[in-house]
PDB file of N, H, CA, C and O in Angstrom:
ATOM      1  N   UNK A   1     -18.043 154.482-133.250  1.00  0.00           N
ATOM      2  CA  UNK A   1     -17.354 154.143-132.010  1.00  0.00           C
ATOM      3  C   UNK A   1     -18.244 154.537-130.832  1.00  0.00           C
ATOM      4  O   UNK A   1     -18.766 155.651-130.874  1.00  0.00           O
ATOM      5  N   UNK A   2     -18.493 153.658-129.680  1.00  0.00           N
ATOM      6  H   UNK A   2     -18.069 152.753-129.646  1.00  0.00           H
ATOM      7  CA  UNK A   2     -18.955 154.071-128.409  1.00  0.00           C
ATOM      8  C   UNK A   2     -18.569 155.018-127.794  1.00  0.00           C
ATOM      9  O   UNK A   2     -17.418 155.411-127.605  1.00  0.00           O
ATOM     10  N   UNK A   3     -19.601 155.450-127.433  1.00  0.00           N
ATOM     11  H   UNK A   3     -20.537 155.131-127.587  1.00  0.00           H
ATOM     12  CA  UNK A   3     -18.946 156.498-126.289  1.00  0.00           C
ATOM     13  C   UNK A   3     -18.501 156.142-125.002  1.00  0.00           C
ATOM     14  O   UNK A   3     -19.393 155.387-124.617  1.00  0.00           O
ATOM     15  N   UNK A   4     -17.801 156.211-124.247  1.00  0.00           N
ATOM     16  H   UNK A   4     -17.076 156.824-124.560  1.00  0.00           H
ATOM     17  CA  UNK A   4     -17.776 155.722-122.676  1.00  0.00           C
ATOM     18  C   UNK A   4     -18.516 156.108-121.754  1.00  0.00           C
ATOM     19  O   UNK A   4     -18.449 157.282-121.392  1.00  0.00           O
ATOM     20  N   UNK A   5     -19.341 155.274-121.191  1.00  0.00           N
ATOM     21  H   UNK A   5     -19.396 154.320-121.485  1.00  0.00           H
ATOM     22  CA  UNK A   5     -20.595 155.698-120.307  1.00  0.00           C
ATOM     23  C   UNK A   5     -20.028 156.694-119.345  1.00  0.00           C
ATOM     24  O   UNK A   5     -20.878 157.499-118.966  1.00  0.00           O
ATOM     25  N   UNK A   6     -18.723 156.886-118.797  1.00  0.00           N
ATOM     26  H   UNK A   6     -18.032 156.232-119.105  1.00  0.00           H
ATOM     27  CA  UNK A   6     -18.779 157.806-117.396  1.00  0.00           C
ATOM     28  C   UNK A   6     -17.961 157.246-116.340  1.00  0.00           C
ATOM     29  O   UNK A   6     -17.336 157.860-115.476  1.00  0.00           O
ATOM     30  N   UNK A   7     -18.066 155.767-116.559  1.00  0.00           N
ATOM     31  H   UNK A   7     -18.574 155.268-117.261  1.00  0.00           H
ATOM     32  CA  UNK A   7     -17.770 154.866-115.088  1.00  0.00           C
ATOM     33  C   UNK A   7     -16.359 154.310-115.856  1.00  0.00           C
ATOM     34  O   UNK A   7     -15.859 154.408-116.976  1.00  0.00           O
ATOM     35  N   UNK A   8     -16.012 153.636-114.505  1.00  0.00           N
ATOM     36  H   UNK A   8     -16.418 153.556-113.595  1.00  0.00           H
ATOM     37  CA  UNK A   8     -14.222 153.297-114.852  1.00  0.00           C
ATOM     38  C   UNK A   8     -14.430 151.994-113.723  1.00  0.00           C
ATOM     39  O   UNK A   8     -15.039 152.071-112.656  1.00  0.00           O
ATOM     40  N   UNK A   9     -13.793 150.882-114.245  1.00  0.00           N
ATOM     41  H   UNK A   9     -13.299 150.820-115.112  1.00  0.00           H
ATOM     42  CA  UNK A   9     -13.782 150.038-113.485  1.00  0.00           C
ATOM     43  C   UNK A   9     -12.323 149.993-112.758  1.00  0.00           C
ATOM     44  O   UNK A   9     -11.288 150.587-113.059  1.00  0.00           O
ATOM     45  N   UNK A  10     -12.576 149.156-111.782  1.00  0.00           N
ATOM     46  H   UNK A  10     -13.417 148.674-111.537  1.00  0.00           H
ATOM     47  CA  UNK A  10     -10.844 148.567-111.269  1.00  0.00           C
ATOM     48  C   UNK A  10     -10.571 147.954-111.736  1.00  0.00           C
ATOM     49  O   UNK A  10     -11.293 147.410-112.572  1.00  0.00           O
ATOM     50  N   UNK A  11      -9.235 147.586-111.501  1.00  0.00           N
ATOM     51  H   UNK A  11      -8.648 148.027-110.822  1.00  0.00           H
ATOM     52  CA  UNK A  11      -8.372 147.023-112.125  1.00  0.00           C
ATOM     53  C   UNK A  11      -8.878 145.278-111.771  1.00  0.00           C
ATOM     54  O   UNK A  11      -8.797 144.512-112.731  1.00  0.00           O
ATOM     55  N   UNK A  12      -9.295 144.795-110.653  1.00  0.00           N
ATOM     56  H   UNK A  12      -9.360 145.417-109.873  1.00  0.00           H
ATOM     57  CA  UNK A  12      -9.874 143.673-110.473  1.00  0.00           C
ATOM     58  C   UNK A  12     -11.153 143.587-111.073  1.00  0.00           C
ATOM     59  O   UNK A  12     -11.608 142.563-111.584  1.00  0.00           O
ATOM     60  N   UNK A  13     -11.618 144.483-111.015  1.00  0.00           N
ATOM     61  H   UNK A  13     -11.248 145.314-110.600  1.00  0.00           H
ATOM     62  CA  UNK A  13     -13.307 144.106-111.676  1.00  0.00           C
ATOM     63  C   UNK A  13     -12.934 144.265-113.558  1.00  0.00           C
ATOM     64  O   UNK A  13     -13.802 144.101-114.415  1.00  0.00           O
ATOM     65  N   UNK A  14     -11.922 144.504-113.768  1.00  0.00           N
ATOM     66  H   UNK A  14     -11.217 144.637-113.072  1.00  0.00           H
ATOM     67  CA  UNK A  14     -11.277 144.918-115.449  1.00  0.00           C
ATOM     68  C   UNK A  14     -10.996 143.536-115.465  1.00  0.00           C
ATOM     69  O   UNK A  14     -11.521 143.105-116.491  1.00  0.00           O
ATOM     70  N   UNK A  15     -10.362 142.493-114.774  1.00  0.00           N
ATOM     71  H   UNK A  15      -9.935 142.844-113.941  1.00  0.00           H
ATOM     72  CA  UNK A  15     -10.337 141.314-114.856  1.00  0.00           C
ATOM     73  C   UNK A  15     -11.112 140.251-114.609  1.00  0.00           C
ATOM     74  O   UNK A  15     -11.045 139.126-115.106  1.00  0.00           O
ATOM     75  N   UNK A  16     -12.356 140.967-113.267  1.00  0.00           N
ATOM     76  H   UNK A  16     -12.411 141.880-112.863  1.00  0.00           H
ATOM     77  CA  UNK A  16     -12.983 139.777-113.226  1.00  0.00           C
ATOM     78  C   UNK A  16     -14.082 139.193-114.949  1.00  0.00           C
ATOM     79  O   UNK A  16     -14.412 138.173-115.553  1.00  0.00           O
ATOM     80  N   UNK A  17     -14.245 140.875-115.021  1.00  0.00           N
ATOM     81  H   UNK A  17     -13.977 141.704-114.530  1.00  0.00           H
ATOM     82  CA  UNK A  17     -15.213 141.058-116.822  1.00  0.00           C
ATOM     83  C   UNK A  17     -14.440 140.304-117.640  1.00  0.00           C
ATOM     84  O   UNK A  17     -14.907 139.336-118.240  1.00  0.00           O
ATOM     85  N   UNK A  18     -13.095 140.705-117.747  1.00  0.00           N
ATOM     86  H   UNK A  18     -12.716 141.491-117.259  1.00  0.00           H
ATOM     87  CA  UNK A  18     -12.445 139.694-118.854  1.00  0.00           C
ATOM     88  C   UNK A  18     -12.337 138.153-118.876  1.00  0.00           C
ATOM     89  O   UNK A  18     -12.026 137.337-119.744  1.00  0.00           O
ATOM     90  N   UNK A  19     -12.607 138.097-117.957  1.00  0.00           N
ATOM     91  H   UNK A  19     -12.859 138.760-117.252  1.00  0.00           H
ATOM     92  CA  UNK A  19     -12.455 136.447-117.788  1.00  0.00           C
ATOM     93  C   UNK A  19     -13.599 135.567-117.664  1.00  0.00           C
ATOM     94  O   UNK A  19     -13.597 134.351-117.857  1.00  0.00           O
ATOM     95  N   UNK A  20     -14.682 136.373-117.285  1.00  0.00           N
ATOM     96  H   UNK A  20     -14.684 137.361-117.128  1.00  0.00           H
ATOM     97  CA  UNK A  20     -16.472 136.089-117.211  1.00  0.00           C
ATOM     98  C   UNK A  20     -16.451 136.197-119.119  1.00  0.00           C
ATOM     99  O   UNK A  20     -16.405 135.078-119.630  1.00  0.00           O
ATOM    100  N   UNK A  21     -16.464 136.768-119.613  1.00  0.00           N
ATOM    101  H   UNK A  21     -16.501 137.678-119.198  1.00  0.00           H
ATOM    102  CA  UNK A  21     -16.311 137.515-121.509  1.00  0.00           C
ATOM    103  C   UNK A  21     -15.509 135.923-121.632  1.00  0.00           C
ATOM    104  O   UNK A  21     -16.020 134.903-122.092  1.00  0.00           O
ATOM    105  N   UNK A  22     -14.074 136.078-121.057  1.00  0.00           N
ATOM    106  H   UNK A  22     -13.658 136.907-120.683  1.00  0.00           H
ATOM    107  CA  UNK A  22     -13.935 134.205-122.128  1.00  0.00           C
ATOM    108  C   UNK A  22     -14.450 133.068-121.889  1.00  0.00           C
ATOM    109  O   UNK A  22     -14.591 132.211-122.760  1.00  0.00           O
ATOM    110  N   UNK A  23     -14.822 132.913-120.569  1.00  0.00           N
ATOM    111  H   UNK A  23     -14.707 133.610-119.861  1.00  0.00           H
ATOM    112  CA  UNK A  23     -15.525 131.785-120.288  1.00  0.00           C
ATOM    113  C   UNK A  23     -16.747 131.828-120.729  1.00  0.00           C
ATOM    114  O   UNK A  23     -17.111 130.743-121.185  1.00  0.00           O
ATOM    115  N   UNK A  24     -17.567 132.705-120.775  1.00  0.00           N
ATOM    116  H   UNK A  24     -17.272 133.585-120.405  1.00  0.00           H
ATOM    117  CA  UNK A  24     -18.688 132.747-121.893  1.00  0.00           C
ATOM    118  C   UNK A  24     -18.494 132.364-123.479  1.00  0.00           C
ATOM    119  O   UNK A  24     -19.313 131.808-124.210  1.00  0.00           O
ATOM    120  N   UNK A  25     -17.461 132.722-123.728  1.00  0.00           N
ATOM    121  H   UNK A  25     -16.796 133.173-123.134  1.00  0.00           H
ATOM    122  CA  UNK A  25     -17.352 132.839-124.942  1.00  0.00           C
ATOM    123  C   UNK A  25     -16.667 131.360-125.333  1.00  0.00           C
ATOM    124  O   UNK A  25     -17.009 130.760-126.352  1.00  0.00           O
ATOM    125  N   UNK A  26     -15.854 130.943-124.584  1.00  0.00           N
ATOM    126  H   UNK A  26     -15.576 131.431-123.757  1.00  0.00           H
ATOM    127  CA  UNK A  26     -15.056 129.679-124.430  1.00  0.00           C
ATOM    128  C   UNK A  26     -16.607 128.466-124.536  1.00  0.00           C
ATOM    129  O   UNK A  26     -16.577 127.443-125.220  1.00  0.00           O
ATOM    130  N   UNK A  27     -17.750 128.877-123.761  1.00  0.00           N
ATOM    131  H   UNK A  27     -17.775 129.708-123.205  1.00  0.00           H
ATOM    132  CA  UNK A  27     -18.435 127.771-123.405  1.00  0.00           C
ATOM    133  C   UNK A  27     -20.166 128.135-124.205  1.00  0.00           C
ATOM    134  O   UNK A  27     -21.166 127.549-123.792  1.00  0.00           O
ATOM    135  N   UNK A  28     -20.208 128.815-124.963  1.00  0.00           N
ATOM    136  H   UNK A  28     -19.395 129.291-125.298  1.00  0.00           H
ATOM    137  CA  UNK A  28     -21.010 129.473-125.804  1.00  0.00           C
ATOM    138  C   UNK A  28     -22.072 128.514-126.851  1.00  0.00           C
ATOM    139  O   UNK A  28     -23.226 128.781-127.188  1.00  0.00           O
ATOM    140  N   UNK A  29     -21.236 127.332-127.213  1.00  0.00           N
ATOM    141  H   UNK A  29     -20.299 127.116-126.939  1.00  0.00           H
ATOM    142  CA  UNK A  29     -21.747 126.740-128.013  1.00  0.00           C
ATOM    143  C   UNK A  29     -22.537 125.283-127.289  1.00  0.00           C
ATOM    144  O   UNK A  29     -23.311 124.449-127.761  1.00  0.00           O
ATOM    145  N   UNK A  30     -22.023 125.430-126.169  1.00  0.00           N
ATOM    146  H   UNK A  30     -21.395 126.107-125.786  1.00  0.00           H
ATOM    147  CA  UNK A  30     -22.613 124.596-125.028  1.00  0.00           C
ATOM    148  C   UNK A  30     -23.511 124.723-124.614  1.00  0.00           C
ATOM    149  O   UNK A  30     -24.100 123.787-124.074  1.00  0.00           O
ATOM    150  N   UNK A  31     -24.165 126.345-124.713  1.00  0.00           N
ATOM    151  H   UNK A  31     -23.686 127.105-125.151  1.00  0.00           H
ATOM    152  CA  UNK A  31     -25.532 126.942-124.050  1.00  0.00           C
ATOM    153  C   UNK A  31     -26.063 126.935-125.388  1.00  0.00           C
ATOM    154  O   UNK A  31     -25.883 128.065-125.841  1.00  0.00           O
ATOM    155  N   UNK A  32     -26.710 126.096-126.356  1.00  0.00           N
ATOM    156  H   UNK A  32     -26.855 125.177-125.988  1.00  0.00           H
ATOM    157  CA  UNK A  32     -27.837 125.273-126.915  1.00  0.00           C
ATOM    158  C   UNK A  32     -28.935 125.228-126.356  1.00  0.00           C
ATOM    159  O   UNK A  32     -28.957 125.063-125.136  1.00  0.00           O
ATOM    160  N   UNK A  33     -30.047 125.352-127.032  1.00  0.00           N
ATOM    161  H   UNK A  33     -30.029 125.486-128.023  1.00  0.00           H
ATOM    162  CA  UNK A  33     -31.671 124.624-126.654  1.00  0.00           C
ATOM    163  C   UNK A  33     -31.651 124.013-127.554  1.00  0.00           C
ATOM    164  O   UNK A  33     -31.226 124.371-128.653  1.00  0.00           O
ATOM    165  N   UNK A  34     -32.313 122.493-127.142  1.00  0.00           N
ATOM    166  H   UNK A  34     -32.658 122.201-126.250  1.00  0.00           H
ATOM    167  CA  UNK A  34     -32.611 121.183-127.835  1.00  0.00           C
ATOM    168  C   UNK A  34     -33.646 121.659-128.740  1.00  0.00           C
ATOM    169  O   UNK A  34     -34.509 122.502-128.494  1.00  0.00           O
ATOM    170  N   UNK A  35     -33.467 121.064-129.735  1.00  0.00           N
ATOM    171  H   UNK A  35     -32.766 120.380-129.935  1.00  0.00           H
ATOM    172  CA  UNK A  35     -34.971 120.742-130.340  1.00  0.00           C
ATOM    173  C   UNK A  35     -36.324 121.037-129.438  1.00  0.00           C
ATOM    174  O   UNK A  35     -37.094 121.992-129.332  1.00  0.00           O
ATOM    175  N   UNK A  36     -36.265 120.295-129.102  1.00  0.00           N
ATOM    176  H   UNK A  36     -35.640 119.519-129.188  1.00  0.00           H
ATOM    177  CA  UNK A  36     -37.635 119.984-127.833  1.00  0.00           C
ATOM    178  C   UNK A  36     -37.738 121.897-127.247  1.00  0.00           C
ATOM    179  O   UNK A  36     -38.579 122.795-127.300  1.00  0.00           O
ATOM    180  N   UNK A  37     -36.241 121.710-126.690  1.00  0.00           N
ATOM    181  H   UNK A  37     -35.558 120.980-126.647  1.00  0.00           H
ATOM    182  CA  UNK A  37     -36.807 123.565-125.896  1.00  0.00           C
ATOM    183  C   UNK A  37     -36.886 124.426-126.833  1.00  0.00           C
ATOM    184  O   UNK A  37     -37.484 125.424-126.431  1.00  0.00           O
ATOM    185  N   UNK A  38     -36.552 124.506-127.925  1.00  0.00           N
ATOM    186  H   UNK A  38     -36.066 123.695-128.252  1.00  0.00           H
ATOM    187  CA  UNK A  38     -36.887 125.182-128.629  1.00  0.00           C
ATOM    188  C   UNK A  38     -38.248 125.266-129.378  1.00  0.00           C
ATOM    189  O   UNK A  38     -38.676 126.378-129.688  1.00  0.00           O
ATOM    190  N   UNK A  39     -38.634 124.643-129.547  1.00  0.00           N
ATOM    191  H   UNK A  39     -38.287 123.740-129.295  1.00  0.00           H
ATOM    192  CA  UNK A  39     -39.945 124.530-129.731  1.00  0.00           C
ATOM    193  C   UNK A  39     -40.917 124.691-128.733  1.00  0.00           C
ATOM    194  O   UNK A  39     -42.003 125.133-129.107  1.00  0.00           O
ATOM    195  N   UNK A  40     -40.734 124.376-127.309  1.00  0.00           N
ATOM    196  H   UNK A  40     -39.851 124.017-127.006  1.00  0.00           H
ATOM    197  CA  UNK A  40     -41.816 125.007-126.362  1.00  0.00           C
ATOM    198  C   UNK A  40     -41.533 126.155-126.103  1.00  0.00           C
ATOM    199  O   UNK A  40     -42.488 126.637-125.493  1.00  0.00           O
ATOM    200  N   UNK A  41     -40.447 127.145-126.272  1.00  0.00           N
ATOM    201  H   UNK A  41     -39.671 126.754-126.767  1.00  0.00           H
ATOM    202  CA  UNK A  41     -39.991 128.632-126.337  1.00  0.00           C
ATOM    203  C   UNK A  41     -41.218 129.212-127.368  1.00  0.00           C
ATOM    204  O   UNK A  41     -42.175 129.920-127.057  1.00  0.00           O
ATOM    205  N   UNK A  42     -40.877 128.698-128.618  1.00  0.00           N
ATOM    206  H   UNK A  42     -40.099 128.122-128.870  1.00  0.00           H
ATOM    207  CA  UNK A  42     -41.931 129.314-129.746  1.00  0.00           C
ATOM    208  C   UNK A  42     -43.480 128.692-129.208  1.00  0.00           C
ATOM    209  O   UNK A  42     -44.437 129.443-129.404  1.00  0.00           O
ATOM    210  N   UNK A  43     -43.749 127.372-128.551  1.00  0.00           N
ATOM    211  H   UNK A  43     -42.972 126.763-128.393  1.00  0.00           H
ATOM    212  CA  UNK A  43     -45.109 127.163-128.264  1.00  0.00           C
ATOM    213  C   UNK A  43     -45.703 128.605-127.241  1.00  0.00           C
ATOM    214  O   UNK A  43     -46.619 129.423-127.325  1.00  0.00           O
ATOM    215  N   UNK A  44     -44.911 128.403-126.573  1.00  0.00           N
ATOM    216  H   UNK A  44     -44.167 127.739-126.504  1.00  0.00           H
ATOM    217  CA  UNK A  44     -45.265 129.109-125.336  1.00  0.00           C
ATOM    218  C   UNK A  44     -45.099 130.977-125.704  1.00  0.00           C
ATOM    219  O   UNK A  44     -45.350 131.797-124.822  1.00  0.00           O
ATOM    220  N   UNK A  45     -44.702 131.352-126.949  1.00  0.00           N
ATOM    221  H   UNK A  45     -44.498 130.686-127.666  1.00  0.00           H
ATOM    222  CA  UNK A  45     -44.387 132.633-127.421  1.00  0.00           C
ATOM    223  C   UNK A  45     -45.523 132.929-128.390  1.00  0.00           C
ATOM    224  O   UNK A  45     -45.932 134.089-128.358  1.00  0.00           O
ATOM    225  N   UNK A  46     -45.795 132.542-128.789  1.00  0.00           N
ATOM    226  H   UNK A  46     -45.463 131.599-128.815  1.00  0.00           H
ATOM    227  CA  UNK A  46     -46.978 131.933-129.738  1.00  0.00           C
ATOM    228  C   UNK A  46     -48.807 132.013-129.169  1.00  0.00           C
ATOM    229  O   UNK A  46     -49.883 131.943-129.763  1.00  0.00           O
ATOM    230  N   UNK A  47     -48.392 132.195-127.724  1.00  0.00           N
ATOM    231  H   UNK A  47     -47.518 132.253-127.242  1.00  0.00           H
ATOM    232  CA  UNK A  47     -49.644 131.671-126.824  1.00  0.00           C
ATOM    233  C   UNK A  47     -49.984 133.565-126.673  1.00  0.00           C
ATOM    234  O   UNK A  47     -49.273 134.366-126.065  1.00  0.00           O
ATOM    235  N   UNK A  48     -51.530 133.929-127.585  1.00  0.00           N
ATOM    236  H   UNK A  48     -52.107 133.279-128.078  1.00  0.00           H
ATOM    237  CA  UNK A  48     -51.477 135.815-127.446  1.00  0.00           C
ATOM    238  C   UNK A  48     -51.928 135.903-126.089  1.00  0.00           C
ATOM    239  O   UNK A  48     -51.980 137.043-125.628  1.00  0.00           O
ATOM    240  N   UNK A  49     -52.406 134.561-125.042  1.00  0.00           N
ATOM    241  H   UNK A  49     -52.364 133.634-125.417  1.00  0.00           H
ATOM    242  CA  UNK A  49     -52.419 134.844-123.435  1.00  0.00           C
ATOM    243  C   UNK A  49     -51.903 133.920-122.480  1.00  0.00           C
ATOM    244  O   UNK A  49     -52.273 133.081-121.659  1.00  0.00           O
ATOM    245  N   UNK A  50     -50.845 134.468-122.974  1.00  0.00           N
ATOM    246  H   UNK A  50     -50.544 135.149-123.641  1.00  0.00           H
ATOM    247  CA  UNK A  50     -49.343 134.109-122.416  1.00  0.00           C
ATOM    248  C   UNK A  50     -49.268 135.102-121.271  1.00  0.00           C
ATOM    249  O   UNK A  50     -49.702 136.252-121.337  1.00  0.00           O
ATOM    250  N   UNK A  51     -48.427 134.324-119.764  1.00  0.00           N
ATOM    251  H   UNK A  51     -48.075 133.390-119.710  1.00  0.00           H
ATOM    252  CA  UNK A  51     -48.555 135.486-118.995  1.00  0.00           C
ATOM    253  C   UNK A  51     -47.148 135.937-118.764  1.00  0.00           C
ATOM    254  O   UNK A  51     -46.393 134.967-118.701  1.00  0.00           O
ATOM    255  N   UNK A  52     -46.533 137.109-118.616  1.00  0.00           N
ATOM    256  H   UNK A  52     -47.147 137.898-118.667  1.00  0.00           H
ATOM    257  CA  UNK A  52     -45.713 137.986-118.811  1.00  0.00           C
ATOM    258  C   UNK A  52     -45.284 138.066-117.280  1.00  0.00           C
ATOM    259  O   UNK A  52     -46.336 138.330-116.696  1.00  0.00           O
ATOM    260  N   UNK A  53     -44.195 137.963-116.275  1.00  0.00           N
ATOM    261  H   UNK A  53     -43.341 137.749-116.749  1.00  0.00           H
ATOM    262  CA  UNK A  53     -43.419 138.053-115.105  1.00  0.00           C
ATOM    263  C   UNK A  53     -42.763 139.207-115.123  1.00  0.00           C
ATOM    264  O   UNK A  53     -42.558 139.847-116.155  1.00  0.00           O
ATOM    265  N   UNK A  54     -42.336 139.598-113.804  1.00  0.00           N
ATOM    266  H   UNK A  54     -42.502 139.078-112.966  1.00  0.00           H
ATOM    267  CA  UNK A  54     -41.521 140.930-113.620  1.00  0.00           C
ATOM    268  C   UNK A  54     -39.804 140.111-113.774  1.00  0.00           C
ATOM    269  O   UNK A  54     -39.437 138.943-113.904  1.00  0.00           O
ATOM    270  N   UNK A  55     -39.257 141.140-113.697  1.00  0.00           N
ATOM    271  H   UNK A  55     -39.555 142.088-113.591  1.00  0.00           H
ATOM    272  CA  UNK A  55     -37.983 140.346-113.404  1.00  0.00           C
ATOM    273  C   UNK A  55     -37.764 140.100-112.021  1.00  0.00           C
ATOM    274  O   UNK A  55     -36.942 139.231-111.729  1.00  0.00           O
ATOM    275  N   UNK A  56     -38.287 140.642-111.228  1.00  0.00           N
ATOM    276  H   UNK A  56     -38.954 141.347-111.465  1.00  0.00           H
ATOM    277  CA  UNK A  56     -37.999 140.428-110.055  1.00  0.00           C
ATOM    278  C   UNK A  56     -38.689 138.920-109.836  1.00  0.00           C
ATOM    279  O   UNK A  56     -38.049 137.919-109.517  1.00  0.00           O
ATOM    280  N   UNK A  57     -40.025 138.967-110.056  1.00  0.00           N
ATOM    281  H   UNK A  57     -40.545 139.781-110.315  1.00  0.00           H
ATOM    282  CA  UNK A  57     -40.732 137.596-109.951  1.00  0.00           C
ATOM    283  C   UNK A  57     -39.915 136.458-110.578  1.00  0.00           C
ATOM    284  O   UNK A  57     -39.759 135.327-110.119  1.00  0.00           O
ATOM    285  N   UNK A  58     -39.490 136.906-111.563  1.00  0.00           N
ATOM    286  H   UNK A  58     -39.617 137.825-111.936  1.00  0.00           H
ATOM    287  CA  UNK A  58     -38.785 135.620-112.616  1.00  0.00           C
ATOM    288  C   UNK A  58     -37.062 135.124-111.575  1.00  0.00           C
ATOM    289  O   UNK A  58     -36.924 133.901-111.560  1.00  0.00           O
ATOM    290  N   UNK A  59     -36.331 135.613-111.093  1.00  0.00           N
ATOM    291  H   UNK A  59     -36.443 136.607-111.105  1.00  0.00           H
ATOM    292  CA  UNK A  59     -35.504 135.925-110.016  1.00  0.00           C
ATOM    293  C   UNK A  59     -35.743 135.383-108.839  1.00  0.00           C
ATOM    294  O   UNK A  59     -34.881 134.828-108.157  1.00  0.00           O
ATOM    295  N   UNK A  60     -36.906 135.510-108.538  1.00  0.00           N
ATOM    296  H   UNK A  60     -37.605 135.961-109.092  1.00  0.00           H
ATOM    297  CA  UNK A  60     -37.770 134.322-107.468  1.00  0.00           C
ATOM    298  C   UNK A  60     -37.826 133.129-107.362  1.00  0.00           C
ATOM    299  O   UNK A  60     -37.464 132.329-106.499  1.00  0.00           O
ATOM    300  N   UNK A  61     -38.536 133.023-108.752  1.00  0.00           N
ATOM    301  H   UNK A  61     -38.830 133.673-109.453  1.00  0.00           H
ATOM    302  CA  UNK A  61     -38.979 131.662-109.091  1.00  0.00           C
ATOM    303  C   UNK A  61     -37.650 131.323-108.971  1.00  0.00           C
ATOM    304  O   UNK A  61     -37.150 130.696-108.037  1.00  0.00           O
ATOM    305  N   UNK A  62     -36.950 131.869-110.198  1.00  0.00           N
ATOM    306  H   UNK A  62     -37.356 132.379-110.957  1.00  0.00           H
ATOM    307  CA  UNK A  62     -35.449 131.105-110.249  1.00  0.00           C
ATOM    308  C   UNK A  62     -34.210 130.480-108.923  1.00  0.00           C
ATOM    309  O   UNK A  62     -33.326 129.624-108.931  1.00  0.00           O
ATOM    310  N   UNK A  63     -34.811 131.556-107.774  1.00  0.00           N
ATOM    311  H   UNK A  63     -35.530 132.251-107.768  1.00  0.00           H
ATOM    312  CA  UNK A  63     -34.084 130.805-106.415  1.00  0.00           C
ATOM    313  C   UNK A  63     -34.596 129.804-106.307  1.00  0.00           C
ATOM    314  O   UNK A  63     -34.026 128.716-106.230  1.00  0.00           O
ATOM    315  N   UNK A  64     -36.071 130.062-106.279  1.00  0.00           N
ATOM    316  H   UNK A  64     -36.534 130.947-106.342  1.00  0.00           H
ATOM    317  CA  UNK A  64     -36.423 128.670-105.730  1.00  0.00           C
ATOM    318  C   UNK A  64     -36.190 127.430-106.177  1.00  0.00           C
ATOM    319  O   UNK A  64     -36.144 126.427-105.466  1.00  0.00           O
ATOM    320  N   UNK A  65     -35.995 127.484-107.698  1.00  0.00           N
ATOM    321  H   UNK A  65     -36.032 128.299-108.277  1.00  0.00           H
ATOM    322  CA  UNK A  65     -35.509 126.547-108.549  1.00  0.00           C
ATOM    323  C   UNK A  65     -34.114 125.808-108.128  1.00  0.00           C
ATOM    324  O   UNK A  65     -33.833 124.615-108.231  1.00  0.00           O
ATOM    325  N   UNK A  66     -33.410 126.774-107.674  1.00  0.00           N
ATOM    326  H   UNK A  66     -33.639 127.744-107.589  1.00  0.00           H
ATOM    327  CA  UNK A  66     -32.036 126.211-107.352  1.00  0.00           C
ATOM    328  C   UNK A  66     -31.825 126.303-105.597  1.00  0.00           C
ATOM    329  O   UNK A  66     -30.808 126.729-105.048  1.00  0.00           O
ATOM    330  N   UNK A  67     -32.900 125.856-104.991  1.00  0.00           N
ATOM    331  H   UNK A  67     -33.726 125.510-105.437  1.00  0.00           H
ATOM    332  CA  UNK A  67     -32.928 125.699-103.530  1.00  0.00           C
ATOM    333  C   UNK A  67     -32.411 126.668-102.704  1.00  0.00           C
ATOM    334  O   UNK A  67     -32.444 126.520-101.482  1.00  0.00           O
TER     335      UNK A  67
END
């Protein structure tokens, strides 16, 4: 059994988690990679000079991606 980290949520944030948890879970089989992405995941994993991002950088890119 887990231990409990320490922290206690509210009672709204106890719901907003529960409901983020089913809609994930509700829509789970929807978040698939094709064939195709799956295979440039392993191309591109595969590559020993492959270049490696921060998360912060990757977070970046990703705004910019979505304007």
């Amino acid at each position: 059994m887990n231990k409990p980290c320490g922290r206690s949520l509210s009672e709204n944030d106890q719901d907003a988690a529960g409901a983020a948890l089913i809609d994930y879970l509700a829509h789970r089989d929807d978040m698939r990679l094709s064939d195709a992405q799956l295979a440039e995941v392993r191309r591109r994993r595969s590559d020993p000079d492959r270049k490696l991002v921060s998360h912060a950088e990757a977070k970046e890119r990703l705004g910019r991606l979505a304007g």
